[in-house]
C-alpha positions, 0 to 999 in steps of 0.5 A, a space after each residue: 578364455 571367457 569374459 566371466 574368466 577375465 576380471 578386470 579393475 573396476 575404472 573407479 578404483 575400487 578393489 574387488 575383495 575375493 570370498 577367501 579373504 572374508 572372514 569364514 566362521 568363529 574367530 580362533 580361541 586367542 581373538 575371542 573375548 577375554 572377559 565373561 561378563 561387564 562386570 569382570 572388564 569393569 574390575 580393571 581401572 586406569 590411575 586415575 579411576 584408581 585415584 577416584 577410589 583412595 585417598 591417596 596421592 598419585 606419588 603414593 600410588 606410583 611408590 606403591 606400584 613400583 616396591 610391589 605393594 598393590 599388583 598392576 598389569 602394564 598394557 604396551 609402553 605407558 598404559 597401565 592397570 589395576 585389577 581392583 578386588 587385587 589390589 582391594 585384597 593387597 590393602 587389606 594385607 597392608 592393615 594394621 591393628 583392629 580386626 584381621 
């Protein structure tokens, strides 16, 4: 066996990474971006950018959200979302009177 045949440990600890453990190429269509421009990933708000935007309290929100009134998208446990031309959309349901 040859000393290019033999690898051994570097003595400062460092691993060596081999070329098959590299990425290789474009990442699978499941990892690729989900969103087509900024614009698109901006429509997504938090509670709070939510709360910037109506004049409503965050108990409104909450009740709203919870009976189904304005749609949201729940990320893991606690994060939640609100797609804004969605829940523009469910507002203008909501009108009442005037032009329709």
């Amino acid at each position: 066996m040859s000393k290019a045949d033999q690898q051994t440990a570097p003595a400062s600890g460092e691993v060596n990474i081999l070329d098959e453990n590299q990425p290789q190429g474009r990442l699978p269509r499941e990892y690729e971006r989900r969103f087509e421009s900024e614009k698109e990933l901006n429509a997504f708000l938090d509670e709070k950018q939510i709360l910037a935007r109506l004049p409503v309290s965050r108990r409104t929100l909450f009740n709203w959200r919870t009976t189904g009134k304005i749609p949201y998208v729940r990320l893991g446990g606690r994060r939640v979302l609100f797609h804004w031309p969605s829940v523009e959309a469910a507002l203008l349901r909501m009108q009442k009177g005037g032009l329709q």
